[in-house]
N, C-alpha and C positions, 0 to 999 in steps of 0.2 A: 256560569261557563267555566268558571277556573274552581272545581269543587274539588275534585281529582286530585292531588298528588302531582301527578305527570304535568299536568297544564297548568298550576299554582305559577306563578310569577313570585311567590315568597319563598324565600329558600326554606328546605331543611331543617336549619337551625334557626332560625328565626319562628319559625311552625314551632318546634321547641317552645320557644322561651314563652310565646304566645299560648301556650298550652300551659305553662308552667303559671303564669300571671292569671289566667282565669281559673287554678285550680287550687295549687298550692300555697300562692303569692294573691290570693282574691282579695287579702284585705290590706294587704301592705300597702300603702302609700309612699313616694318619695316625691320631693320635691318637682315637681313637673312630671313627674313619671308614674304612670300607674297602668292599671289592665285596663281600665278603656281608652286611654289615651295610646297605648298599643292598637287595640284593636280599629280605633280611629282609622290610624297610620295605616294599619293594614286591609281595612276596606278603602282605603282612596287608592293604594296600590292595584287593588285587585279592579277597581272601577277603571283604571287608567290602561289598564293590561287589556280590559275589554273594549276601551275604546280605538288602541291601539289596534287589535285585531278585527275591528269594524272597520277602520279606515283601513286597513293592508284586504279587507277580503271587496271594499269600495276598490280602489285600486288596481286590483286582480281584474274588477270586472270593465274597468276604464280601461286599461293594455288590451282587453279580451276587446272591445270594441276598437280600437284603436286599432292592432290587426287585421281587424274584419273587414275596415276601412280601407288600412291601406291595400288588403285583397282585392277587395273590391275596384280599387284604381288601377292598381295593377293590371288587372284584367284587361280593363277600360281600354288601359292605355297599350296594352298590348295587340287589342284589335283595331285604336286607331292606327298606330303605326304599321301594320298589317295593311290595312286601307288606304292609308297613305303612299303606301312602296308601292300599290300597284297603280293609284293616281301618277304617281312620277313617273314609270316605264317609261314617257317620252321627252320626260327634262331630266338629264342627266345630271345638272347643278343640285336641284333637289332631291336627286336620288341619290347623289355623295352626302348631302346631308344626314338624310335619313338612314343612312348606312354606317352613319358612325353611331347613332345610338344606339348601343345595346339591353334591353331591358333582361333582367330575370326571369327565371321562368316560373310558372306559378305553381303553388306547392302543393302537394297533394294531401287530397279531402280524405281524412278515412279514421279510423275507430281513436280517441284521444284517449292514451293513458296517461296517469297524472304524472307531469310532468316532461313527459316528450314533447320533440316538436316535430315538425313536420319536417317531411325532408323533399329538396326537387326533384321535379319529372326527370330533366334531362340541364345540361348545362348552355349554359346561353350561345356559347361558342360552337357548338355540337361537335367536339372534339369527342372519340373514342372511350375514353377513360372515364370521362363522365355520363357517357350515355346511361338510359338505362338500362336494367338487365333485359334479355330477350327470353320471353316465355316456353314454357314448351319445354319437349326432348332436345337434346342437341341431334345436328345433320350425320346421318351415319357416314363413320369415315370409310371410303370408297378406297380401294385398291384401286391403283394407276394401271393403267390397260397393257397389259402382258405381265404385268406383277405375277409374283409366287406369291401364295398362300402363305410362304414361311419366308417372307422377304423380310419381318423385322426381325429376325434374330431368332424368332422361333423354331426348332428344329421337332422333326416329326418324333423324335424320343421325350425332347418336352413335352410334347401333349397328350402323349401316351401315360407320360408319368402325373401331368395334372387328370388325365381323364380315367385312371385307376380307381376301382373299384365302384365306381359311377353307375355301373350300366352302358356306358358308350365303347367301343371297339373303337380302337385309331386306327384310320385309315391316312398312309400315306404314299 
């Protein structure tokens, strides 16, 4: 797994010296130190760096479940409480209850790239700013009834001068 260069958990220099013990230094001996007792060293590193990366990619996939879960309650519990408000309509005590929990809204399903996260529908509060965006073209903006054509500031020489060489004749 760590063969590569780029994913090596051994530095650089340490690649180095490890290169240098099994090549030029193959027969030297020192006192506790030698090239397989490097290399030793350097396959428990490399063992440990892959265990590491097993447990982070276990992990990854515990949160990944873990989310899923609590989506899933989320949900749940958003159609209890849904159920619930309309059970109360005729006890007002438990409809002040149920009025003070606010849940989140549940987050949208859609293509994962690595690393994003999801973002909400809409905000729990349904305030404005949060809402979501509205599809579509926008509403054409409608002149006010007896408006001029050239109510905002438009003058029939500007449009003559935007509609230059166009093909259109200004008409005003």
């Amino acid at each position: 797994m760590f063969d590569s260069n780029e994913n090596d958990p051994i530095s650089p220099a340490l690649r180095a010296l490890l290169e240098l013990f099994t090549t030029e230094l193959a027969e030297v001996r020192f006192p506790d130190m030698s090239g397989d007792v490097l290399d030793d060293a350097a396959a428990q590193v490399r063992a440990k760096a892959e265990a590491v990366a097993k447990a982070q990619a276990a992990l990854e996939a515990a949160r990944q479940g873990l989310q899923e879960s609590q989506d899933a309650l989320l949900q749940k519990g958003q159609r209890a409480l849904a159920y619930a408000r309309v059970f109360s309509e005729e006890n007002p005590e438990l409809s002040t209850k149920l009025d003070a929990i606010h849940l989140p809204r549940p987050m949208r399903k859609g293509p994962k790239a690595e690393g994003a996260t999801a973002e909400p529908v809409a905000a729990a509060n349904g305030n404005e700013e949060n809402a979501p965006k509205r599809r579509g073209r926008p509403p054409k903006a409608r002149p006010a009834q007896g408006a001029s054509l050239f109510s905002e500031g438009a003058t029939a020489e500007a449009l003559a001068i935007a509609h230059e060489g166009n093909g259109v004749l200004p008409t005003a």
